[in-house]
Residue frames as qw, qx, qy, qz and C-alpha x, y, z in Angstrom:
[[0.793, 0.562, -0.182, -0.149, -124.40, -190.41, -35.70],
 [0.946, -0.197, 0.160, 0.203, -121.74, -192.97, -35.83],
 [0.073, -0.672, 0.503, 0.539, -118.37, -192.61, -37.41],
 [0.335, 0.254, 0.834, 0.358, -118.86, -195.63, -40.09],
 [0.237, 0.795, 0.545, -0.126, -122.19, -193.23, -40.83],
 [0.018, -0.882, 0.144, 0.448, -120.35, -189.78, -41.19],
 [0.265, -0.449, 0.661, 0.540, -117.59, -191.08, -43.08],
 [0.442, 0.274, 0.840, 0.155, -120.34, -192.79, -45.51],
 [0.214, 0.856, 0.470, -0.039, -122.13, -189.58, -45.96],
 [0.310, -0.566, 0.256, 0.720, -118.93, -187.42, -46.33],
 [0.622, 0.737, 0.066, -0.255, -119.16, -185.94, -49.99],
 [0.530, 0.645, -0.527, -0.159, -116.64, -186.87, -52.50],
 [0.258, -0.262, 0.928, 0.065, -115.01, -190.06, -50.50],
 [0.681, 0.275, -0.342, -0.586, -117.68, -192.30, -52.04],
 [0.992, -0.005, -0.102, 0.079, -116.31, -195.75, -52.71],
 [0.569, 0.305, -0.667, 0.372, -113.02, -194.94, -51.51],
 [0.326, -0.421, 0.430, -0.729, -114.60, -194.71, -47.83],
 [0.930, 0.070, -0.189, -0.306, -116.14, -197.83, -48.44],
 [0.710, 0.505, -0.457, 0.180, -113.05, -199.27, -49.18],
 [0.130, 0.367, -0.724, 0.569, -111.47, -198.10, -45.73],
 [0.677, -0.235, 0.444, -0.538, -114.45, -199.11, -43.67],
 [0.966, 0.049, -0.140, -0.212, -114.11, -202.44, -45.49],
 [0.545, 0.563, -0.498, 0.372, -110.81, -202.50, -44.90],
 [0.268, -0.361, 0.659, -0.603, -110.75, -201.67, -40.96],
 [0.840, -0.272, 0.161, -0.441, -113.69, -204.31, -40.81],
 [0.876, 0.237, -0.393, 0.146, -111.13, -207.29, -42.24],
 [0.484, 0.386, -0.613, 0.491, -108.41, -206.15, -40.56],
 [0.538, -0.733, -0.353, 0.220, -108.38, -206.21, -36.14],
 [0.073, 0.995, -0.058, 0.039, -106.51, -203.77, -34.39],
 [0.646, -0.564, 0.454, 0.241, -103.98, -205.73, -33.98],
 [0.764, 0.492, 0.376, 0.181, -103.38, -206.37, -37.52],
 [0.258, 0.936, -0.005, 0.241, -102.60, -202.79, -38.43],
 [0.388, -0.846, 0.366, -0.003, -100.56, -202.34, -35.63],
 [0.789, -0.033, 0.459, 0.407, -98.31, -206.48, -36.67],
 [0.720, 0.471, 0.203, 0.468, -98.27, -204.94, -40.34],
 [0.006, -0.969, 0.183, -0.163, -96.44, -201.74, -39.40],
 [0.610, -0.666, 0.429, -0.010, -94.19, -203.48, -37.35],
 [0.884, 0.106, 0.453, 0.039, -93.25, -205.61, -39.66],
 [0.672, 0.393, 0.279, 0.562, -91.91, -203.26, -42.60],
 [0.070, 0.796, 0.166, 0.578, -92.21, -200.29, -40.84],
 [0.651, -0.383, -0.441, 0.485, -90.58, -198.59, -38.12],
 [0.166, -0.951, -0.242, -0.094, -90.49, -194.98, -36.58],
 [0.718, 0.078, -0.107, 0.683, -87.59, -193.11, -36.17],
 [0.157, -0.951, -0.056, 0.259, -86.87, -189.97, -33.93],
 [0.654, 0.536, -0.106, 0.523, -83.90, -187.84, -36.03],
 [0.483, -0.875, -0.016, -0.009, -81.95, -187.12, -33.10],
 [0.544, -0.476, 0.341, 0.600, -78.20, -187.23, -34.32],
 [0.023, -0.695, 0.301, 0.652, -76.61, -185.21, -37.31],
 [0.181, -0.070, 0.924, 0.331, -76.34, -188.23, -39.61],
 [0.173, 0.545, 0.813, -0.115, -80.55, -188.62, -39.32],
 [0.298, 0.830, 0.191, -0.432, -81.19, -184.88, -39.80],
 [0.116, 0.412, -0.632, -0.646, -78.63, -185.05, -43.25],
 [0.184, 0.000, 0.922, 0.341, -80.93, -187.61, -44.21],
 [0.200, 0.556, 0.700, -0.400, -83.79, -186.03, -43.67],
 [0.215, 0.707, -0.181, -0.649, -82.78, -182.67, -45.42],
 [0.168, -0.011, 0.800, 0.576, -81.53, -185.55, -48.61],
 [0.207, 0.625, 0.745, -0.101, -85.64, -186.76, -48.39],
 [0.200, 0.855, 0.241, -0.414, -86.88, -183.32, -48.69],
 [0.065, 0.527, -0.615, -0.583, -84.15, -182.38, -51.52],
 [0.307, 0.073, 0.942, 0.113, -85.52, -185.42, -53.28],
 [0.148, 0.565, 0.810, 0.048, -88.61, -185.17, -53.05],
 [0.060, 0.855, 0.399, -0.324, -89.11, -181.01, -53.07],
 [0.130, 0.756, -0.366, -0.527, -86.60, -179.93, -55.44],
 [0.411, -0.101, 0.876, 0.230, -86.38, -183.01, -57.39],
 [0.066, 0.223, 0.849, 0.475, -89.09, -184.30, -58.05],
 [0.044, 0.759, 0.611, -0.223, -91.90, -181.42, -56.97],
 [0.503, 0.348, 0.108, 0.784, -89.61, -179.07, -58.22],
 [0.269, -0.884, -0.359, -0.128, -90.86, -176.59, -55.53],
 [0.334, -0.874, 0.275, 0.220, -87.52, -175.44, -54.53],
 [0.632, 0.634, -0.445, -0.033, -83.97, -175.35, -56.17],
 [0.925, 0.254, -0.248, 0.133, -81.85, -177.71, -56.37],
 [0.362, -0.861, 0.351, -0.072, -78.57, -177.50, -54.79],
 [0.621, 0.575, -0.528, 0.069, -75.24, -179.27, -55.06],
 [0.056, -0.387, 0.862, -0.322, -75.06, -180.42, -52.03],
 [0.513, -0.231, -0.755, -0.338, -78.52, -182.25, -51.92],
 [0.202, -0.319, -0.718, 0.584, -79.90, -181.33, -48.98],
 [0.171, -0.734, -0.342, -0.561, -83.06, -179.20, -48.79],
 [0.404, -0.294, -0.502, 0.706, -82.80, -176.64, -45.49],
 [0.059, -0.749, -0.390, -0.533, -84.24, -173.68, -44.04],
 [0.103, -0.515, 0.324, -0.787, -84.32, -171.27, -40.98],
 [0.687, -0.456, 0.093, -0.557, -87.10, -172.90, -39.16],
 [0.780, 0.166, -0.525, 0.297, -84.50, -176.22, -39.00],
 [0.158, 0.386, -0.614, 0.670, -82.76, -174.38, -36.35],
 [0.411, -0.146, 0.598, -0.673, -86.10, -174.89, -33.81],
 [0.860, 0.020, -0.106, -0.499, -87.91, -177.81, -35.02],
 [0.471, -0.376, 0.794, 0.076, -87.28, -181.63, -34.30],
 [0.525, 0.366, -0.651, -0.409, -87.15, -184.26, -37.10],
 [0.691, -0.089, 0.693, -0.185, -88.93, -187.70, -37.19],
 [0.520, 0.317, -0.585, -0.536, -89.17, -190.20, -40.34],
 [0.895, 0.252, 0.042, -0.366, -90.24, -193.81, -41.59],
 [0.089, 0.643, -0.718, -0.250, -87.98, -196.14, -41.92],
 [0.903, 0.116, -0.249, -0.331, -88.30, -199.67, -44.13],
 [0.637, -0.569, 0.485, -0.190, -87.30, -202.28, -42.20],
 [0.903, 0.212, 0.370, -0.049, -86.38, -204.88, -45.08],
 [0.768, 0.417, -0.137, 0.467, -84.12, -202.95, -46.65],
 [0.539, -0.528, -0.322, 0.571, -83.33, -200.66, -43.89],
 [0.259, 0.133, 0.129, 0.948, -83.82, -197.35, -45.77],
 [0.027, 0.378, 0.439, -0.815, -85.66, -194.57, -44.85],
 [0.284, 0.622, 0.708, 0.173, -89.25, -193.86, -46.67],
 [0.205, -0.830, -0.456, -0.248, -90.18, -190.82, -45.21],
 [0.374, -0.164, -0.506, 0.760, -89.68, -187.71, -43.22],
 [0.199, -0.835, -0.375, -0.350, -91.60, -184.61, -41.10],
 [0.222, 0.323, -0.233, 0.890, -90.65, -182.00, -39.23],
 [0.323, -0.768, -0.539, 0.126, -92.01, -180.48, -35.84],
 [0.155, 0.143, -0.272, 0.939, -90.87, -176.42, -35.37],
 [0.538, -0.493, -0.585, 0.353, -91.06, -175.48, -32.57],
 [0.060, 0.630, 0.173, 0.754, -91.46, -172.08, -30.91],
 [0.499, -0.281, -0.540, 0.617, -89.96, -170.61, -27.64],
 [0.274, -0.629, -0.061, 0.725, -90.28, -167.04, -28.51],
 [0.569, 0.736, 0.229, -0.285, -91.68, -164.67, -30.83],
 [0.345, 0.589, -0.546, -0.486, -88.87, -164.52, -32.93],
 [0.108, -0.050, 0.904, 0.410, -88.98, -167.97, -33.69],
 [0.629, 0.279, 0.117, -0.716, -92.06, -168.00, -35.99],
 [0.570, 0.105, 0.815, -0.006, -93.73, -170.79, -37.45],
 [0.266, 0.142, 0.661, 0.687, -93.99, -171.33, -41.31],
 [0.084, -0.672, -0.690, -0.257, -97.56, -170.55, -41.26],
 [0.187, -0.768, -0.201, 0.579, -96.80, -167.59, -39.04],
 [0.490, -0.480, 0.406, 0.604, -94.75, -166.30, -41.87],
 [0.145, 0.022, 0.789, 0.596, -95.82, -167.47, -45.07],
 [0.243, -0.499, -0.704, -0.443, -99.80, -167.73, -44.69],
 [0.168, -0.250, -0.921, 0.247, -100.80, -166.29, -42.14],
 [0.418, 0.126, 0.010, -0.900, -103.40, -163.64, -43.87],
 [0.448, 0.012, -0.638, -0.626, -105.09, -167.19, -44.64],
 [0.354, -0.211, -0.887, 0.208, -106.05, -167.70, -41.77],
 [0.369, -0.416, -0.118, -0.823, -109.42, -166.39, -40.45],
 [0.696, -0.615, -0.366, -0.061, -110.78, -167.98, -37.35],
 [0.144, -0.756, 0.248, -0.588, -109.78, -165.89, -34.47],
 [0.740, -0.545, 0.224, -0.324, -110.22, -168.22, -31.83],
 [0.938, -0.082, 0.205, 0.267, -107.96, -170.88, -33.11],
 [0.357, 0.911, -0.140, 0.151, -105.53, -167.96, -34.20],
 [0.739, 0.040, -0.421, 0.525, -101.68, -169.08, -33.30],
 [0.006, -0.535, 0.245, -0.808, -101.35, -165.27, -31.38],
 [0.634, -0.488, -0.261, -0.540, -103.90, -166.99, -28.80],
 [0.961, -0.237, -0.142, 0.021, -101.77, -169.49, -27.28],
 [0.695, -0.613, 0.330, 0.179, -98.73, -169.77, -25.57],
 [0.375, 0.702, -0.563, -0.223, -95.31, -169.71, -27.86],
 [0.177, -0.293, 0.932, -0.120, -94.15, -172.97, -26.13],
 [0.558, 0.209, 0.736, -0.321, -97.57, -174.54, -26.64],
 [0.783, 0.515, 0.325, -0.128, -97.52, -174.55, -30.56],
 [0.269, -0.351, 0.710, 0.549, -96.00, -175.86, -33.38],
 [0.696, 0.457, -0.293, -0.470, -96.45, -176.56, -37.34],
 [0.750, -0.029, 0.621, 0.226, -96.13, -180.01, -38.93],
 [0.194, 0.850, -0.211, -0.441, -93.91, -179.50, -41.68],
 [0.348, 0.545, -0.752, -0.128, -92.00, -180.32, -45.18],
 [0.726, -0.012, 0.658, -0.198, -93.93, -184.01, -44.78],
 [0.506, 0.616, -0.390, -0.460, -92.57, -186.02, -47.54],
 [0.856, -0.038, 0.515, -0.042, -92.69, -189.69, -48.66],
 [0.027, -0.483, 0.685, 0.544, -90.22, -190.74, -51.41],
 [0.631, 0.342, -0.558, -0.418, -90.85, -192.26, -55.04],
 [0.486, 0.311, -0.811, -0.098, -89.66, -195.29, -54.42],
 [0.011, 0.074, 0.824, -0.562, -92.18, -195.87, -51.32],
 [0.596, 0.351, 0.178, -0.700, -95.42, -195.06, -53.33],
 [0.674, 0.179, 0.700, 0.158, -96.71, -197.03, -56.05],
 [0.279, 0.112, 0.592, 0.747, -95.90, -196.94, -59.81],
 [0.141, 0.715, 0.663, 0.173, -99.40, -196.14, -60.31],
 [0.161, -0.939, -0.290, 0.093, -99.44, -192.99, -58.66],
 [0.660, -0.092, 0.102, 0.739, -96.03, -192.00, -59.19],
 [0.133, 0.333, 0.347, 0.867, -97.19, -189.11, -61.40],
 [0.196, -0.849, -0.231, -0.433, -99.38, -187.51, -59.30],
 [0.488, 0.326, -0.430, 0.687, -97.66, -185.16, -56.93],
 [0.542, -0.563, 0.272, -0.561, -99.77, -185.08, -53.94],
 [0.914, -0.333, -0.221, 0.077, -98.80, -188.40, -52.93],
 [0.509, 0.508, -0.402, 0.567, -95.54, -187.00, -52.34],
 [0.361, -0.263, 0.397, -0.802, -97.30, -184.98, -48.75],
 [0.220, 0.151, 0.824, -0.500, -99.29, -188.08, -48.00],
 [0.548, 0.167, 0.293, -0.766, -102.31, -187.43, -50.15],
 [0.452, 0.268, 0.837, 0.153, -104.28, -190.47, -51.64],
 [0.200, 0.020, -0.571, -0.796, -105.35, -189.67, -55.80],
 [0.531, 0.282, 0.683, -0.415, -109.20, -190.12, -55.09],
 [0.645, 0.527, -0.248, -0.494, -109.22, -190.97, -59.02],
 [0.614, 0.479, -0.626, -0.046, -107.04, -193.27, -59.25],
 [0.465, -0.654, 0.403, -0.439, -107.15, -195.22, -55.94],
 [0.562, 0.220, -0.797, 0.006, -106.11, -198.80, -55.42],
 [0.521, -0.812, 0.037, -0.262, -106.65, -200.47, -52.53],
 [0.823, 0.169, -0.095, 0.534, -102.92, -200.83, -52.38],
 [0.191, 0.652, 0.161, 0.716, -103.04, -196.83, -52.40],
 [0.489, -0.725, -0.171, -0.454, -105.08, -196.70, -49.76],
 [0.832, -0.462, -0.132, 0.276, -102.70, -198.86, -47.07],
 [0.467, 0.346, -0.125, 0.804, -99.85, -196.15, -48.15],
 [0.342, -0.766, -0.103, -0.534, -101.85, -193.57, -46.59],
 [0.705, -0.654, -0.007, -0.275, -102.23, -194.65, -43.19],
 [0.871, -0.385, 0.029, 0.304, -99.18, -196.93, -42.53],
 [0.591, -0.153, -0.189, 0.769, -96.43, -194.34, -43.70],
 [0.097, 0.549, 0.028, 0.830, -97.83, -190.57, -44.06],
 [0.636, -0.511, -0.371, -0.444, -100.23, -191.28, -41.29],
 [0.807, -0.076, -0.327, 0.486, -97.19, -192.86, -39.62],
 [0.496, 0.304, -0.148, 0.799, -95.59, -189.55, -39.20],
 [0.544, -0.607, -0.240, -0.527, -98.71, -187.79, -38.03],
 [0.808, -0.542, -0.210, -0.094, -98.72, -189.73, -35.43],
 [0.632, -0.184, -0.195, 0.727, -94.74, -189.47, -34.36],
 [0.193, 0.430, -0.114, 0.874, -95.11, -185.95, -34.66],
 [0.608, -0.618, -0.306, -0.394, -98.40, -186.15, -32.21],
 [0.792, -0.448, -0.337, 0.243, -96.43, -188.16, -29.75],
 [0.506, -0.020, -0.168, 0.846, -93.33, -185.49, -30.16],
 [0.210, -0.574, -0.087, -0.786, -95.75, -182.63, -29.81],
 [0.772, -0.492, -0.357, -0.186, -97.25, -184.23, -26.63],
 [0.833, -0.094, -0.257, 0.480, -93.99, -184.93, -25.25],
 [0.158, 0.459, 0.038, 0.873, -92.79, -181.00, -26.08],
 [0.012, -0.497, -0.487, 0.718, -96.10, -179.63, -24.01],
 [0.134, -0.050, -0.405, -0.903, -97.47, -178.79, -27.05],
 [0.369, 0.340, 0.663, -0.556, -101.20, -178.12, -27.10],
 [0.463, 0.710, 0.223, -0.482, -101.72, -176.69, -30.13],
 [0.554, -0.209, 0.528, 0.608, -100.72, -177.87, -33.83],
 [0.506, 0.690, 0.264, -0.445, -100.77, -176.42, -37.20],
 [0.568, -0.011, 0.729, 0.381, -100.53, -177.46, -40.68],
 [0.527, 0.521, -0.165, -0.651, -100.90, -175.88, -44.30],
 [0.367, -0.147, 0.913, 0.100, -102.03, -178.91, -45.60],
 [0.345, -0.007, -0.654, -0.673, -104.13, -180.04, -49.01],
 [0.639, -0.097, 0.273, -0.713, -108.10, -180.41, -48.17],
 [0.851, 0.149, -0.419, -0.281, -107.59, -183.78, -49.99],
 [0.485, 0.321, -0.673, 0.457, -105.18, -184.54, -47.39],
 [0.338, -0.212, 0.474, -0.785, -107.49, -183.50, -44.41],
 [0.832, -0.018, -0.084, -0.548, -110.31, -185.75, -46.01],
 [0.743, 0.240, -0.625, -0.019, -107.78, -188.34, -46.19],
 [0.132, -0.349, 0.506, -0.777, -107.01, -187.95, -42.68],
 [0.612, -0.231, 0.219, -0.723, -110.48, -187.89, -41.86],
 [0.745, 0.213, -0.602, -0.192, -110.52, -192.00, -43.39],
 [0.586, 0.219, -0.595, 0.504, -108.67, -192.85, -40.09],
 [0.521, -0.594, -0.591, 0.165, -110.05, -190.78, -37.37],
 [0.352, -0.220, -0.058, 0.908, -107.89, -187.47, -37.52],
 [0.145, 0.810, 0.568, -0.009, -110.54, -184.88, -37.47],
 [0.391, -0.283, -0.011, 0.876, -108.31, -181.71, -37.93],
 [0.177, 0.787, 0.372, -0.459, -110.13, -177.72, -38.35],
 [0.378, 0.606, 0.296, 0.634, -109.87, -175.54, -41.44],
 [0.236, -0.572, -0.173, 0.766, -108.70, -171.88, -40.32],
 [0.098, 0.670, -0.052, -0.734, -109.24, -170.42, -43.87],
 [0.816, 0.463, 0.213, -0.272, -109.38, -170.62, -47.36],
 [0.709, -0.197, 0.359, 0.574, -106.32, -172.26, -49.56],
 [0.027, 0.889, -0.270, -0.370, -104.13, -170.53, -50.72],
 [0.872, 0.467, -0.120, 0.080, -101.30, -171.35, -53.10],
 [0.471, -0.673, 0.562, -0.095, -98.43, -172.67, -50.67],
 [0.156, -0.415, 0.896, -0.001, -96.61, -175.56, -52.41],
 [0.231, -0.356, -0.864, -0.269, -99.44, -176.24, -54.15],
 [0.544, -0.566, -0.430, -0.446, -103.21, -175.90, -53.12],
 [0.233, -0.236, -0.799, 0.502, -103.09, -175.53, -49.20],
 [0.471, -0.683, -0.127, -0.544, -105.47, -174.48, -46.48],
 [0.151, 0.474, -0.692, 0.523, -104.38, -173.89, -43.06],
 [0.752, -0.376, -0.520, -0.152, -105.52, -176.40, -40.55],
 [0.347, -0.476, 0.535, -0.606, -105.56, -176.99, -36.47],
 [0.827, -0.158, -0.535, 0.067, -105.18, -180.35, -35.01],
 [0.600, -0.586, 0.393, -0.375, -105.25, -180.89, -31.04],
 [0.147, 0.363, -0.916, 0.083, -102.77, -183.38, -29.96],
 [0.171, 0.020, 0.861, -0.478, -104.71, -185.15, -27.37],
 [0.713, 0.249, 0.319, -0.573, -107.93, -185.28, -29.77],
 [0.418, 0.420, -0.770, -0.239, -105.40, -186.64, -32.31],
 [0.087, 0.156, -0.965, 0.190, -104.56, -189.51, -30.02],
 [0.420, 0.116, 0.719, -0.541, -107.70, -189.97, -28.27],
 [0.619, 0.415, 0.317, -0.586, -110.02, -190.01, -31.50],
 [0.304, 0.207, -0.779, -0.508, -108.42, -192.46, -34.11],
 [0.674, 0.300, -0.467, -0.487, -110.13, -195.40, -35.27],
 [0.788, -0.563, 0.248, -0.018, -109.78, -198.45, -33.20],
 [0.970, 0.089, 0.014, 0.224, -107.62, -200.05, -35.28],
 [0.467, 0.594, -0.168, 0.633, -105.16, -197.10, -35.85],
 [0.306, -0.822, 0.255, -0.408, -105.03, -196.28, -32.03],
 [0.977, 0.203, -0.033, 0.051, -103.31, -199.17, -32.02],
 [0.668, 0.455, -0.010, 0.588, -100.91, -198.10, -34.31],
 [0.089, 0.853, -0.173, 0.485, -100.70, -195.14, -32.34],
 [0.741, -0.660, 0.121, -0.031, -99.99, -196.78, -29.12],
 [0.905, 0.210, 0.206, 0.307, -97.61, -198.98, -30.84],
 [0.285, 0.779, 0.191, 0.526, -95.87, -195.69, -31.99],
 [0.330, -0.803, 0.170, -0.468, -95.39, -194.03, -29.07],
 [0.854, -0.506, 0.112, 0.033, -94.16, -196.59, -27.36],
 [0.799, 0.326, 0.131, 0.487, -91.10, -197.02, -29.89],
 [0.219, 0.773, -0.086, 0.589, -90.51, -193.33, -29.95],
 [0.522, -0.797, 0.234, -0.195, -90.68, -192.76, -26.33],
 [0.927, -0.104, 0.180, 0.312, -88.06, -195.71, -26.12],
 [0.595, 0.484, 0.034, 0.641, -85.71, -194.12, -28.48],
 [0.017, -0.837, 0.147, -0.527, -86.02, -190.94, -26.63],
 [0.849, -0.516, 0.110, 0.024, -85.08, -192.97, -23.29],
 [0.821, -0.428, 0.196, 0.322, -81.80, -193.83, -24.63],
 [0.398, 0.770, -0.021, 0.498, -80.47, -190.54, -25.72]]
């Protein structure tokens, strides 16, 4: 069965699956890859300045306006798992400010645990894809993905899964839909290339099932470990292989990933 087929028969996408398969047919791959470039650009947070801007994002967007954590007076949202994770974002090239950011922790050693080690991880039931299986060095969590207000559309403003990347399959646009892919999708994919880079083999993510399906729109097939919990909202923990990330997008968005990688890897050259 094809992918255009699977993605047709998927339950609930409907007409917004349509929408992207009409979409990838208009656009080549080169398209996707020009319009990124164009207003969009990748950014590895590798000096002090980048990670205060990151922690602003997340203060923004997770004590702001998700109100999922408190506030704070200095405006900066932080945690423990900062200390071992690296930091990539989104940044709009037109006005030069920053959309977006995500987090990779990382994990040398059992004390450093991942979020999902920590927080969820009685919600996770498949054994075989169980983080205890694998090498500490060879996994990480994508984490604290967040896309400011003022990079989504009005429309959706009010619903607070676009905040993590997810698309309102009520209310879609197909305006909505190019958010998706060119800046949450965006990050995905820098974290893929910085997981790759790392030696990572093995990623995980408590991430909203509307957010996996949305995913799926694109070519990111990522596993379900369990049932969701309530983690910042609706999650369910997930497993995503780097190297099926990269290898199985979409044509047009492997592109974008190539396109991606190259930029990062560049930046990381001239540290």
């Amino acid at each position: 069965m094809s992918l255009t087929t699977k993605i047709l028969n998927t339950p609930i996408v409907g007409d917004l699956a349509r929408k992207a398969i009409s979409m990838k047919a208009s656009s080549t791959a080169a398209d996707i890859a020009s319009h990124f470039t164009q207003f969009l650009q990748p950014q590895v947070a590798s000096t002090p300045a980048l990670r205060e801007e990151v922690f602003r994002i997340r203060h923004n967007v997770y004590c702001e306006e998700l109100a999922l954590e408190e506030t704070n007076k200095v405006g900066q949202e932080k945690d423990d798992f900062d200390e071992h994770s690296i930091f990539s974002m989104i940044k709009h090239k037109p006005t030069n400010n920053y959309t977006s950011c995500v987090r990779l922790v990382l994990s040398s050693c059992a004390d450093e645990l991942l979020p999902i080690e920590k927080f969820c991880l009685a919600s996770i039931s498949n054994d075989k894809l169980h983080p205890s299986n694998f090498k500490r060095e060879e996994i990480c969590e994508i984490s604290r993905l967040a896309v400011k207000s003022d990079f989504r559309r009005r429309k959706i403003d009010k619903f607070k899964g676009s905040a993590t990347g997810v698309i309102n399959e009520n209310t879609y646009s197909e305006n909505e839909l190019r958010c998706f892919p060119f800046i949450a999708i965006g990050l995905y994919m820098s974290s893929s290339v910085l997981a790759l880079n790392a030696g990572i083999k093995h990623i995980f993510v408590m991430m909203e099932p509307r957010l996996a399906r949305s995913m799926k729109f694109v070519g990111v097939n990522s596993i379900k470990l369990g049932e969701a919990i309530e983690y910042h909202g609706t999650r369910a923990p997930y497993y995503i292989n780097p190297i099926d990330f990269r290898d199985n997008l979409a044509p047009g968005f492997k592109s974008l990933y190539k396109m991606i990688e190259k930029d990062i890897n560049e930046q990381l050259l001239k540290e």
